[in-house]
C-alpha positions as CSV (number, residue, x, y, z in Angstrom):
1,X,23.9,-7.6,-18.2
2,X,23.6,-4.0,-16.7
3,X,20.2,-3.5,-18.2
4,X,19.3,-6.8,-16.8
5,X,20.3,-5.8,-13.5
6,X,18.0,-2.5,-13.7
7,X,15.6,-4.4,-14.6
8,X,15.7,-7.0,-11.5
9,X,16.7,-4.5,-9.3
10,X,14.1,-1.5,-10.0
11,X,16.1,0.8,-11.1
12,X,13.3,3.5,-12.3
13,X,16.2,6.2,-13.1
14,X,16.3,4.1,-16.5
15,X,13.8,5.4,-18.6
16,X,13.2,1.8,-20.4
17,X,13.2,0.1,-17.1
18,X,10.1,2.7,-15.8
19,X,8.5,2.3,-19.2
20,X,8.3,-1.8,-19.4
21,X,8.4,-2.5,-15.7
22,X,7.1,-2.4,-12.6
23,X,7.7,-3.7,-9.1
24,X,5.1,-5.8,-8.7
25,X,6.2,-8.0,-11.8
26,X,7.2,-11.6,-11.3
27,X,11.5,-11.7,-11.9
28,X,11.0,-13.7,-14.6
29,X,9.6,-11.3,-16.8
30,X,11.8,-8.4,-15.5
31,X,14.2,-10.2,-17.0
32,X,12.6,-10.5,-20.0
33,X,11.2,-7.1,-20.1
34,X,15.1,-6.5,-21.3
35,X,14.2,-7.3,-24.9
36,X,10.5,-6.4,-24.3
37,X,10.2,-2.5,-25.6
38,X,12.2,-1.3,-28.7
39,X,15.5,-0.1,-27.3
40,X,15.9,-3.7,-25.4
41,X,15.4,-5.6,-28.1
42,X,17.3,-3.5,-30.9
43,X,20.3,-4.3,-27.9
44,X,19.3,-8.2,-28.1
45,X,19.9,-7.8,-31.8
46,X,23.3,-6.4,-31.6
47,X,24.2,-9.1,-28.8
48,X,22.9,-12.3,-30.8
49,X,25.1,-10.2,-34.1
50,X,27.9,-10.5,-31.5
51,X,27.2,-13.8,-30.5
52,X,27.4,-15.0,-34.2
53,X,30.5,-13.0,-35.1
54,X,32.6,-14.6,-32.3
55,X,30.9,-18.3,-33.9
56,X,31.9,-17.1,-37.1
57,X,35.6,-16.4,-35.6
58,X,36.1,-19.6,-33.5
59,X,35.1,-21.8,-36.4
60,X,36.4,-20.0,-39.5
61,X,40.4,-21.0,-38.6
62,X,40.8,-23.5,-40.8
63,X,39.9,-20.7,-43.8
64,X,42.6,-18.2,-45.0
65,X,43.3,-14.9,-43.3
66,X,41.8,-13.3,-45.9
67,X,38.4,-14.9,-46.3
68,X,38.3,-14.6,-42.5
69,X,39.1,-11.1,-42.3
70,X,36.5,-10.2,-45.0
71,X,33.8,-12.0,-43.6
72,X,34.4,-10.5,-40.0
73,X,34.6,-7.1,-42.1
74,X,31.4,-7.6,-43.4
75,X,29.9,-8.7,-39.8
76,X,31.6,-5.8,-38.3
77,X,30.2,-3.0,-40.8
78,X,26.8,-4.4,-39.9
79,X,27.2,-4.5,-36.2
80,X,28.4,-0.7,-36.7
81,X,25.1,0.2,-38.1
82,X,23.1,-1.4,-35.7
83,X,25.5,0.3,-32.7
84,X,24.8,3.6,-34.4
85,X,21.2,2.9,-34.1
86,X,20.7,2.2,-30.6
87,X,23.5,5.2,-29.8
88,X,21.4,7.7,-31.8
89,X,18.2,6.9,-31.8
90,X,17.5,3.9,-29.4
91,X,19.7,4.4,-26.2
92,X,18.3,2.0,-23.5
93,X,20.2,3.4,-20.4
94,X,18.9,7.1,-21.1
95,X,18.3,8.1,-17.3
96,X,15.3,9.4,-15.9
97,X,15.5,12.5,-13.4
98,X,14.5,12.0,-10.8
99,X,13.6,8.4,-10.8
100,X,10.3,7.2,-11.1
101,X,8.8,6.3,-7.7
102,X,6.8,2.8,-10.0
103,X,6.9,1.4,-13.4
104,X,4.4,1.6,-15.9
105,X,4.1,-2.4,-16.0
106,X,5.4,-4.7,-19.1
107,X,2.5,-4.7,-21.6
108,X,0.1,-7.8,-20.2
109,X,0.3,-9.8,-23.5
110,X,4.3,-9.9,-22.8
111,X,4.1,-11.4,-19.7
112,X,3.8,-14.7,-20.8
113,X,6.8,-17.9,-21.4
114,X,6.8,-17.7,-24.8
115,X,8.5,-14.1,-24.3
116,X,11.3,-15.8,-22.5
117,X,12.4,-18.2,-25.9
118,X,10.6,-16.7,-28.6
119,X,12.1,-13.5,-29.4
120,X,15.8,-15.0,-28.7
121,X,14.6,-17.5,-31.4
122,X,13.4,-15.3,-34.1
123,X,16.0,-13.1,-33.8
124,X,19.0,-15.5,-34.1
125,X,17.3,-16.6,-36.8
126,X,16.7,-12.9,-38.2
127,X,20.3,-11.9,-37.3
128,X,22.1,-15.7,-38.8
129,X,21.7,-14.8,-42.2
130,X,24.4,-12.0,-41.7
131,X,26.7,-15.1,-41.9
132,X,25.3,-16.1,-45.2
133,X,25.4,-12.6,-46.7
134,X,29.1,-11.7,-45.4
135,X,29.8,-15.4,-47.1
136,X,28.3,-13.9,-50.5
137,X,30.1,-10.7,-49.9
138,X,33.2,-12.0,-49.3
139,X,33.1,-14.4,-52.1
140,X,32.6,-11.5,-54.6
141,X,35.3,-9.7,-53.1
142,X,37.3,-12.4,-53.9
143,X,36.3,-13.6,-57.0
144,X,35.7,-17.0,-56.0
145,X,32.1,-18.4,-55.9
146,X,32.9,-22.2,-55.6
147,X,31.8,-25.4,-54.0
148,X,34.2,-24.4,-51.4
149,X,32.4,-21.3,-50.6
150,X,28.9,-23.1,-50.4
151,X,30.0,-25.8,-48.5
152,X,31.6,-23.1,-45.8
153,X,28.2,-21.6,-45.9
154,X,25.5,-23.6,-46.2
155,X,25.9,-25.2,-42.2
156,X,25.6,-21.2,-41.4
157,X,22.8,-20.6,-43.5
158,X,20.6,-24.2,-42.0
159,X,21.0,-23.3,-38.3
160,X,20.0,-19.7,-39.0
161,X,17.0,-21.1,-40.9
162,X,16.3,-23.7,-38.1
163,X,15.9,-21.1,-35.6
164,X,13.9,-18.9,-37.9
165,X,11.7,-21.8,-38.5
166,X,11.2,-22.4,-34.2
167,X,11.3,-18.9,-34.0
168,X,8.1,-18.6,-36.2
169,X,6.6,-21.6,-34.8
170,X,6.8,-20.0,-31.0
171,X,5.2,-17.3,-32.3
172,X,2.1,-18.9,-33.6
173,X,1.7,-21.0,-31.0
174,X,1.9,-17.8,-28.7
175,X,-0.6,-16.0,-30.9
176,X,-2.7,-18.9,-30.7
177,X,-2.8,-19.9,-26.7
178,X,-2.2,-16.3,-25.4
179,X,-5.2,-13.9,-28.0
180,X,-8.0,-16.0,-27.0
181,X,-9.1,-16.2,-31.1
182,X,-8.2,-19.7,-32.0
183,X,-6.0,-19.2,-34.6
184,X,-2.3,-20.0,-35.2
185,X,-1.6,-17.3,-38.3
186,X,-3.1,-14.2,-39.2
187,X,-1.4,-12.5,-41.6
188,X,-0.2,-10.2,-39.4
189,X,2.3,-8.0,-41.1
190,X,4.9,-8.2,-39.1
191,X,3.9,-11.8,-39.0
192,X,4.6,-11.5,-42.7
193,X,8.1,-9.6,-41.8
194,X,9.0,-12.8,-40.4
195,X,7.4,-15.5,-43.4
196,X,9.7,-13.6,-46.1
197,X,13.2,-14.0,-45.0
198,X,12.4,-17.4,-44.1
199,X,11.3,-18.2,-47.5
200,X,14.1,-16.2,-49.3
201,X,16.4,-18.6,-46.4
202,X,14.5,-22.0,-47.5
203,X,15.7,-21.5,-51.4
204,X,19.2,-20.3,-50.2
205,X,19.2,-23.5,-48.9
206,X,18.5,-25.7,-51.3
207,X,19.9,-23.1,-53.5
208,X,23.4,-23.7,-51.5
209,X,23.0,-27.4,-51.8
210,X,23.4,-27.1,-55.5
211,X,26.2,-25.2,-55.2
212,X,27.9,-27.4,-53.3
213,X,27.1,-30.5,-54.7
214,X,27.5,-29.8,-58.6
215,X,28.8,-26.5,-58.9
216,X,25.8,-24.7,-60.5
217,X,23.6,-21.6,-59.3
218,X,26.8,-20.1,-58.3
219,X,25.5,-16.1,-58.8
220,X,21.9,-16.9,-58.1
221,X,23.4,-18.1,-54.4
222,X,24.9,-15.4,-53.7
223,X,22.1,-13.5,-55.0
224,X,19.8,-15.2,-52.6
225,X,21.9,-14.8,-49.7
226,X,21.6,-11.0,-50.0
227,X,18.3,-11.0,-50.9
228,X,17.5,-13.4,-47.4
229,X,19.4,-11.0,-45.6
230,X,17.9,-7.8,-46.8
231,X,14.5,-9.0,-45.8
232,X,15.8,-9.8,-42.4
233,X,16.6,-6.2,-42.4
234,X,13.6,-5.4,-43.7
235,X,11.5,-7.0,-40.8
236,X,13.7,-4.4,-38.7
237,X,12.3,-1.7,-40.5
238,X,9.0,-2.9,-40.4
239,X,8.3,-3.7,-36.7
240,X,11.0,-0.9,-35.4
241,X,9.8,2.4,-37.6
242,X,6.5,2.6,-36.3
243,X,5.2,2.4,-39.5
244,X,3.3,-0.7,-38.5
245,X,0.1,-1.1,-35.9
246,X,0.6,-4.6,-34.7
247,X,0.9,-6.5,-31.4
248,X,4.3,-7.1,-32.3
249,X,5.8,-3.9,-33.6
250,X,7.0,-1.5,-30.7
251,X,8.3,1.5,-32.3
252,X,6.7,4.9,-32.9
253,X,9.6,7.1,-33.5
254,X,10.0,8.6,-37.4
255,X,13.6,9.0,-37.1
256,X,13.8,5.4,-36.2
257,X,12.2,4.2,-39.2
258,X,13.9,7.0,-41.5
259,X,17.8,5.5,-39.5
260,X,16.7,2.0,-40.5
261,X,15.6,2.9,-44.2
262,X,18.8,4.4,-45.1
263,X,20.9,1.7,-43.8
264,X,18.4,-0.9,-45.2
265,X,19.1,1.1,-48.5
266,X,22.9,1.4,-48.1
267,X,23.5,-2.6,-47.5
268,X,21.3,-3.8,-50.3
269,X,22.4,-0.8,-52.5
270,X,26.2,-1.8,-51.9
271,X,25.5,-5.5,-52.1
272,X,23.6,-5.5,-55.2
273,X,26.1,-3.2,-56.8
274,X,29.1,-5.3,-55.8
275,X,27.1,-8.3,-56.9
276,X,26.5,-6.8,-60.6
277,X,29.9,-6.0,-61.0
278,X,31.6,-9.5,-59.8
279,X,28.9,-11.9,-60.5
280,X,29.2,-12.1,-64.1
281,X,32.7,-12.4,-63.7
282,X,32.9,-14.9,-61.3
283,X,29.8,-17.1,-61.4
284,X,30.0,-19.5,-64.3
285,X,28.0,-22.3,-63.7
286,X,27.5,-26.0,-64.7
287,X,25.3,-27.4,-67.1
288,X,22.2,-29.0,-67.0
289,X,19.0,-30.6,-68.2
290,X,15.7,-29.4,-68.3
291,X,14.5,-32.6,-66.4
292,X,17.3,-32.9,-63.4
293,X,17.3,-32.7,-59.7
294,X,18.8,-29.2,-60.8
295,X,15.9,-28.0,-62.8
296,X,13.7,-29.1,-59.9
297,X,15.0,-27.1,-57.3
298,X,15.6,-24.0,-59.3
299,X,11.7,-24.2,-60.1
300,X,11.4,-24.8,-56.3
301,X,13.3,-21.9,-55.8
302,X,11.9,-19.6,-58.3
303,X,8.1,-20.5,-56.5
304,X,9.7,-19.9,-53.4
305,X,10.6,-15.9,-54.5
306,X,7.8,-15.5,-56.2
307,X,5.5,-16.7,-52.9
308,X,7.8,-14.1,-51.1
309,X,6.8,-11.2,-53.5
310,X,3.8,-12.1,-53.4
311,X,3.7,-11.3,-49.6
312,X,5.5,-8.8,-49.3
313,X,3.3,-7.1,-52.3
314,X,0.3,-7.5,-49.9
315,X,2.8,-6.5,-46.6
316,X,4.1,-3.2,-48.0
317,X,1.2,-1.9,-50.7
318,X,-0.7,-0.9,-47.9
319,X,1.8,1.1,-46.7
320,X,3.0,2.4,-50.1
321,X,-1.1,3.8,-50.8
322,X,-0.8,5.7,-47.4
323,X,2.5,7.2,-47.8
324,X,1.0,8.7,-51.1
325,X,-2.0,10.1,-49.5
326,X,-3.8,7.9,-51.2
327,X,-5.9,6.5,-48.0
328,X,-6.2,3.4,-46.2
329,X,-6.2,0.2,-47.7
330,X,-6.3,-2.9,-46.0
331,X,-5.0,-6.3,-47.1
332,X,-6.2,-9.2,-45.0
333,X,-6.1,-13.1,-45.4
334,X,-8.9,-13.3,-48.4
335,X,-5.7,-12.0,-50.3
336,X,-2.7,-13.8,-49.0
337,X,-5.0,-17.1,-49.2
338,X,-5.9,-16.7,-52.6
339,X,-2.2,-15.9,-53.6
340,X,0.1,-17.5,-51.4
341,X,-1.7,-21.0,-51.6
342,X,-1.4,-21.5,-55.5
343,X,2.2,-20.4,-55.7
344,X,3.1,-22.4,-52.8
345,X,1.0,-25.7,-53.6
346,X,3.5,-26.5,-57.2
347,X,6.8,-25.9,-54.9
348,X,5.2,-28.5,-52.6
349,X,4.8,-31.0,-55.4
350,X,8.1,-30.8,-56.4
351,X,9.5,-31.1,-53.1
352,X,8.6,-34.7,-53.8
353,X,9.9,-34.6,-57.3
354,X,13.6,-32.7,-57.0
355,X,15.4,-35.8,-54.0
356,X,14.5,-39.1,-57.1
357,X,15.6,-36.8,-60.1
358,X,19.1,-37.8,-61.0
359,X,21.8,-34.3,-61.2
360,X,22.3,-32.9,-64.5
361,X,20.4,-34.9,-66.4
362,X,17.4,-37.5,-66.0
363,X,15.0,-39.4,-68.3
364,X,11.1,-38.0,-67.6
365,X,9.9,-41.6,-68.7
366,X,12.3,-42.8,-65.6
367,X,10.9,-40.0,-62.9
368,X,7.6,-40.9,-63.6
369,X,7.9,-44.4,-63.2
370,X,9.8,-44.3,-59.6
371,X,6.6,-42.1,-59.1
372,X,3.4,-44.0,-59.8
373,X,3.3,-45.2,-56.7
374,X,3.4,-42.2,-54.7
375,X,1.2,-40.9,-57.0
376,X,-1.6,-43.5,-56.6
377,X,-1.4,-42.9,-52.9
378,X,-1.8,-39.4,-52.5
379,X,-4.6,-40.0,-55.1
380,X,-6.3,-42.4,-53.0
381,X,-5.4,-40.5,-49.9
382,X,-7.4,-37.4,-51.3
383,X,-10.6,-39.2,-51.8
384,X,-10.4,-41.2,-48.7
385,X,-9.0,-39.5,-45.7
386,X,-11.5,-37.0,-45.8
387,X,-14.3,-39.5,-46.4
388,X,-13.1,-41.3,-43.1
389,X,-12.6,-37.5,-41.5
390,X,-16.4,-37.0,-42.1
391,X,-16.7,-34.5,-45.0
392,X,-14.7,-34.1,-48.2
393,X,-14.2,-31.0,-50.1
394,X,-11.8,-30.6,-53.0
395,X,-9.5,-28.1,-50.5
396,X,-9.4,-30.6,-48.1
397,X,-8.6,-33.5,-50.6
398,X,-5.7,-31.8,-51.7
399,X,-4.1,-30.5,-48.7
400,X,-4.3,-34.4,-47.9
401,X,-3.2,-35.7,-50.8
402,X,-0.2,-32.6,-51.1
403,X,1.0,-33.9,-47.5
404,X,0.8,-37.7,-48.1
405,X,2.7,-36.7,-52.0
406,X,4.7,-35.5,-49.6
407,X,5.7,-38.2,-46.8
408,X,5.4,-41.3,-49.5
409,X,8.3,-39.4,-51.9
410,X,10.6,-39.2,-48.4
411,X,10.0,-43.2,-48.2
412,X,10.7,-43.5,-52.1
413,X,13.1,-41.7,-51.5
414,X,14.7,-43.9,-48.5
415,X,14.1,-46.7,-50.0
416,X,15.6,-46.2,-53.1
417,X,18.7,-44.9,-51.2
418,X,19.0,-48.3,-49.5
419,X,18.1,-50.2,-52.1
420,X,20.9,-49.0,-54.6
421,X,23.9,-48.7,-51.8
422,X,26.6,-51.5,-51.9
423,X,27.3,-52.5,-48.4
424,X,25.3,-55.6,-47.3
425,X,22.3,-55.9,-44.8
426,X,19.6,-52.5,-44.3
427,X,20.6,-52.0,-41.2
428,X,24.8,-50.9,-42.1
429,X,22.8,-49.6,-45.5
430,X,20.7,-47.0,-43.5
431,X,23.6,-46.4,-41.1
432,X,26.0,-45.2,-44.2
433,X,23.5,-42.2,-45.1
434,X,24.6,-39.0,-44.2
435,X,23.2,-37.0,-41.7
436,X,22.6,-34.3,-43.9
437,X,20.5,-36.9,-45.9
438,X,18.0,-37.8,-43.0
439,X,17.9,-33.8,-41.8
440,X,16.7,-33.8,-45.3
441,X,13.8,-36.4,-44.7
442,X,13.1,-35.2,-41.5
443,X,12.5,-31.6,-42.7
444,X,10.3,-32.9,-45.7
445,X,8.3,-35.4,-43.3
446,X,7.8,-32.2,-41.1
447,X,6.6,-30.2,-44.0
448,X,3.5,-33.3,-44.7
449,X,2.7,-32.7,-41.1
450,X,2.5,-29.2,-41.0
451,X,0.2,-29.8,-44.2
452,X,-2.3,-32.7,-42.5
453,X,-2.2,-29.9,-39.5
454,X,-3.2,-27.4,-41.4
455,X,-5.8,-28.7,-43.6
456,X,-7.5,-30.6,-41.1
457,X,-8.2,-27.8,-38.5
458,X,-8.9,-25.8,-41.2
459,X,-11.6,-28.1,-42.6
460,X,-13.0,-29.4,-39.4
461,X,-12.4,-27.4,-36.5
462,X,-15.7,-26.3,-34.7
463,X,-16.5,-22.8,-33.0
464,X,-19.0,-22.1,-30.5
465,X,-19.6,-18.5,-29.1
466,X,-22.2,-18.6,-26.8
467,X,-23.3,-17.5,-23.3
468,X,-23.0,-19.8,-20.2
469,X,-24.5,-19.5,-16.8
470,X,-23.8,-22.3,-13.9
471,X,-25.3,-25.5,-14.7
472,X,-24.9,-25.0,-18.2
473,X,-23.5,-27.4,-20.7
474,X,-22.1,-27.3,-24.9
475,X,-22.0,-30.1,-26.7
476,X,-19.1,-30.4,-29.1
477,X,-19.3,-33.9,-31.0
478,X,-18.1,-36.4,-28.1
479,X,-17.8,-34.2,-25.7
480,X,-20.4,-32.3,-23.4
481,X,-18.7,-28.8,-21.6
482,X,-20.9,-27.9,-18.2
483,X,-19.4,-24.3,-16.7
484,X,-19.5,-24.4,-13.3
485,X,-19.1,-21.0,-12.2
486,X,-16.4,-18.2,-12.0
487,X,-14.5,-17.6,-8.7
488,X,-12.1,-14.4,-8.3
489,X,-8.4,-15.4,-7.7
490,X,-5.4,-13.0,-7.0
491,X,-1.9,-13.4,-9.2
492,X,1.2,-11.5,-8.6
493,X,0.5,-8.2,-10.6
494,X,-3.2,-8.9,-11.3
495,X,-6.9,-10.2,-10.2
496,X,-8.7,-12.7,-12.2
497,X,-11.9,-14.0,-12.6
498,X,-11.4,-17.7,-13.0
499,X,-13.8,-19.9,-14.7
500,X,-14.5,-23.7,-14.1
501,X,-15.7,-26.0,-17.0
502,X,-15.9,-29.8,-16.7
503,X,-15.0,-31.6,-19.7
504,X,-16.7,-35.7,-20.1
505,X,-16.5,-37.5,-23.3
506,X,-19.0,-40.4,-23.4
507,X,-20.1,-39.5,-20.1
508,X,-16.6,-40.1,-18.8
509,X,-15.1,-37.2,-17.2
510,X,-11.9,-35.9,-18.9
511,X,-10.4,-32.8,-17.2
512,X,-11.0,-29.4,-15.5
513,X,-10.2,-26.0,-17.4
514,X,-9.6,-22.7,-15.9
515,X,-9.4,-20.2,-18.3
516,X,-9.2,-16.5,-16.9
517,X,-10.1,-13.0,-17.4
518,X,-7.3,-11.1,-15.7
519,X,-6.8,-7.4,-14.6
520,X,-3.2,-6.3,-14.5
521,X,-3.3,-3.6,-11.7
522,X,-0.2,-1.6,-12.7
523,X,-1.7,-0.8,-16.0
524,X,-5.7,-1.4,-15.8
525,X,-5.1,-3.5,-18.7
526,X,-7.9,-6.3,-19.3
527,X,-6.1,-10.0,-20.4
528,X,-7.7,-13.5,-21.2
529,X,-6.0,-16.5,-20.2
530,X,-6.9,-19.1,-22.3
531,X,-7.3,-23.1,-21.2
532,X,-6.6,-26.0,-23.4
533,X,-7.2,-29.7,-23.1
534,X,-4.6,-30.9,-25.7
535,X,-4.8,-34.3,-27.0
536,X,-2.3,-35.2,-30.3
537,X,-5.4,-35.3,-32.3
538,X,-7.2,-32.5,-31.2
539,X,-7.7,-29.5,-29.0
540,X,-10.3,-28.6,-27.3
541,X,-9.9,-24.5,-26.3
542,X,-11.7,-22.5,-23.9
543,X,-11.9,-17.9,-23.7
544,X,-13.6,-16.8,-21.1
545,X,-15.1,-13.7,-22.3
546,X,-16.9,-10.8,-21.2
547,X,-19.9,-11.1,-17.7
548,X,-23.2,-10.5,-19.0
549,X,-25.4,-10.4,-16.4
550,X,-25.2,-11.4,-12.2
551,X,-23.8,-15.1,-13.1
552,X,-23.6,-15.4,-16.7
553,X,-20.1,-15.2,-19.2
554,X,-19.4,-15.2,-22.8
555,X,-17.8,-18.0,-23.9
556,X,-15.6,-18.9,-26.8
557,X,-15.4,-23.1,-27.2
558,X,-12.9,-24.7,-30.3
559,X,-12.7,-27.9,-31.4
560,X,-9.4,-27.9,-33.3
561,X,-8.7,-31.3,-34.6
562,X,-4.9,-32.0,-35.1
563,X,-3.8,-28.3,-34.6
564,X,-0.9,-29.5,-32.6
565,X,-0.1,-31.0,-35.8
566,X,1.2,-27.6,-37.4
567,X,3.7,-26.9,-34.5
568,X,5.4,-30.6,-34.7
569,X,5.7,-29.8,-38.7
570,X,7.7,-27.5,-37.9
571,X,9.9,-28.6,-34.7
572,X,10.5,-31.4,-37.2
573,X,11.3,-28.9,-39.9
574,X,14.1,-27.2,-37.1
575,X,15.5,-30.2,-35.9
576,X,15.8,-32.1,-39.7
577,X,17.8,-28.4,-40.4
578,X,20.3,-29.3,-37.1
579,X,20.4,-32.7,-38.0
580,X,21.7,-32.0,-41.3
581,X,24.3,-29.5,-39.5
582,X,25.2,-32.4,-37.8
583,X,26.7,-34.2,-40.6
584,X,30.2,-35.0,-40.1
585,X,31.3,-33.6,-43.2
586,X,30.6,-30.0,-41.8
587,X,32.4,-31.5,-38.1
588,X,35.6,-32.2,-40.4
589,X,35.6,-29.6,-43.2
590,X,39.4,-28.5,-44.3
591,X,40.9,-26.0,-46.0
592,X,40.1,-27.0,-49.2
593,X,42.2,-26.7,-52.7
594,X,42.0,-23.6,-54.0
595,X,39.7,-23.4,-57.2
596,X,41.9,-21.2,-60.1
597,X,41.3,-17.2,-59.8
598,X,39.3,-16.1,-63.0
599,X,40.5,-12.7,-64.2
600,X,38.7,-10.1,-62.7
């Protein structure tokens, strides 16, 4: 609150307020100037950790004293270490003598919405795993990793992962509105920082679920819960050491990175050696089948680790070559597509395998029947949805046929649900399933849409730079884009050249875009403002670029056909996790019988 006020108020006698603000700069994004330089938002961190400590506290009373006061120990240590930080290294109230008559402005790409929601998002994301990993921690403390333990857990563990997953999903929709390329991922290693924990979260999970549900994967758990939150830490290090050039990462102070390296390498050190010497001891496990819903989500998880490697191989190698002396090396999308697409695409197909496996053990003969049908739809679906779509290549067949595999296993799924319950009538049948059960469908149906997004913009979207005078028009399929001219406007904390595009379709006009080319004064920092006509099926994205001549502009015209389509994947992803918090299992949850002690 008292950095907040420095920042409203102008108070250039804090260093961090004259570095990332500026007087002329709108309130809004004073305020969130606060988490918008590396000292702010290393505070934000240790706020949210707060924030989910004092959760952890008000809903942890129905679990002994001793479970509680291990897993606020754990919290506690952690919040220590990040204290320490800012104290020593990171100290956002440093003063500045004498004060600074003017800011030096917020960096122009920050001043935006999305930096209102978007880093509050990631990071409670980011910093909710902590509850999962003191969970782990404190279970192998005390020697008991039971169903009791992952059912205390996995709510934790899904509302972390939920805002990960809107966290993530701000961000590319940021990156793709605010840059002016077109794009919605790139790779971007701290992009990448982000990808990893959430994968490491999405098999804790399901990981959890097991757990739970049948009392296997007891070590691996707990093993996944560190591992989910050591990455989060490791995103710390990589966009807060300065060993990074990104838009994202702020930091350029060594003994910032070499502060965060040695705690990184403390927690995971003490975790993993605390987990070698209780998990043998404490994490027998049940027994099952090579064909069972078990087996099927420990394959799910084992792809999902192995995608995670996989990026952080191509994240950190870079890194690993320079530290050496060894020169640059640069590892782009070519790579990460080539790897990350083959490992994810089998976890995908059984994502529509694991929910109609029966636990423990199941008869392949049976699977594959309940299966035929999806099967022969996704089959059909590959051939024929691109056909319709205009062009068919075998990517874009099976990104089609991956999602609608997908969506038509959630309806088996259902169906078979409602079929085999024994009240009477569909409607009380579908009002008996859990809530956890349809957060489960919701988040699998938002994974096919993410997938129909994704393949189709990358298969048909359609890019035009070119150069546009007045009177000018582009032809993009249906629709016909005439630029009208630019006219110089004014903003806040910045002049603009503002261009004006009519768009028809069929000869019928559609709308006006305005996209800009802004000058923030403070800072003489150049800025495109991008327009979008949105439509649920398409986009249809305007940059206006560079002048080149009296009356002439570069120009930068998408067609993105059902690119809003990767964004609602995942707000349905988010909201399935929440809705499977929901569940009033976790509303009501007791102190459970205690499970026998095994000898230590």
């Amino acid at each position: 609150a008292a950095l907040t006020c420095a920042f409203v108020q102008n108070d250039f006698s804090v260093l961090y307020v004259a570095q990332h603000s500026n007087s002329m700069l709108p309130t809004v994004y004073r305020v969130t100037a606060v988490w918008g330089g590396h000292e702010g938002s290393i505070l934000l961190w240790v706020l949210i950790l707060a924030g989910w400590t004092l959760a952890v506290t008000i809903f942890s009373r129905q679990q002994d004293d001793a479970t509680v006061a291990r897993l606020l120990g754990v919290m506690g240590l952690v919040s220590c270490g990040f204290l320490l930080f800012t104290l020593l290294t990171s100290n956002p109230f440093a003063r500045l003598f004498p004060a600074a008559p003017d800011g030096q402005d917020l960096t122009p790409l920050l001043q935006d919405p999305g930096m209102v929601i978007h880093p509050p998002m990631l990071y409670m994301g980011y910093v909710g795993f902590v509850v999962a990993f003191a969970f782990a921690v404190a279970a192998l403390i005390d020697g008991r990793l039971d169903a009791s333990w992952a059912r205390w857990s996995r709510p934790w563990t899904t509302v972390a992962w939920s805002f990960l997953t809107f966290g993530i999903a701000l961000g590319s929709f940021w990156a793709y509105y605010e840059l002016g390329w077109g794009g919605w991922w790139f790779w971007d290693p701290v992009e990448n920082a982000s990808l990893m924990p959430w994968l490491a979260g999405t098999a804790l999970m399901h990981s959890l679920a097991v757990t739970e549900k049948r009392g296997a994967f007891r070590s691996w758990t707990a093993l996944l819960a560190i591992i989910a939150f050591s990455l989060s830490l490791l995103g710390t290090f990589l966009v807060r050491s300065g060993v990074l050039s990104s838009v994202h990462a702020f930091a350029s102070d060594p003994k910032r990175g070499v502060f965060i390296l040695a705690f990184l390498a403390l927690v995971i050190g003490a975790s993993l050696a605390l987990f070698a010497w209780r998990a043998p001891k404490v994490g027998r496990s049940a027994e099952f089948g090579m064909v069972s819903r078990e087996s099927m989500l420990l394959a799910n998880n084992m792809l999902l680790l192995v995608a995670c490697a996989a990026v952080m191989l191509g994240t950190l190698y870079p890194l690993l070559i320079d530290a050496l002396g060894l020169g640059k090396l640069s590892v782009g999308p070519p790579y990460f597509e080539a790897v990350f697409v083959p490992i994810i695409a089998p976890a995908l197909f059984l994502m529509g395998v694991g929910p109609l496996t029966r636990w423990r053990r199941a008869n392949f003969l049976d699977v594959a029947h309940k299966l035929r049908w999806a099967l022969g739809v996704s089959a059909v679906s590959a051939v024929l949805a691109p056909l319709a779509l205009g062009r068919w290549t075998p990517l874009i067949g099976f990104g089609l046929m991956l999602a609608t595999w997908i969506a038509s296993t959630c309806l088996l799924n259902l169906a078979d649900r409602i079929r085999s319950h024994p009240l009477k009538g569909w409607t009380a049948r579908l009002a008996a399933q859990s809530g956890s059960y349809y957060g489960m469908l919701m988040a699998h149906f938002g994974v096919a849409v993410f997938i129909v997004g994704v393949t189709i913009v990358g298969g048909y979207a359609v890019e035009r730079d070119v150069r546009m005078a007045p009177g000018d028009t582009l032809t993009l399929g249906a629709y016909v884009v005439r630029f009208d001219g630019v006219r110089e406007v004014r903003g806040p904390n910045y002049l603009a050249a503002r261009g004006t595009l009519d768009i028809t379709r069929n000869g019928r006009p559609l709308t006006v875009l305005s996209p800009e080319r802004r000058l923030y004064t403070a800072s003489n920092t150049p800025m495109t403002e991008t327009a979008i006509y949105r439509h649920l099926t398409r986009d249809l994205y305007v940059s206006l670029g560079e002048p080149l001549g009296p009356d002439a502009w570069s120009m930068r015209v998408y067609y993105k056909p059902f690119v809003g389509w990767i964004w609602g994947g995942c707000l349905l992803m988010a909201l399935g996790g929440l809705l499977a918090v929901a569940d009033r299992r976790y509303r009501s949850l007791h102190r459970t019988a205690q499970e026998p002690r095994p000898v230590p």
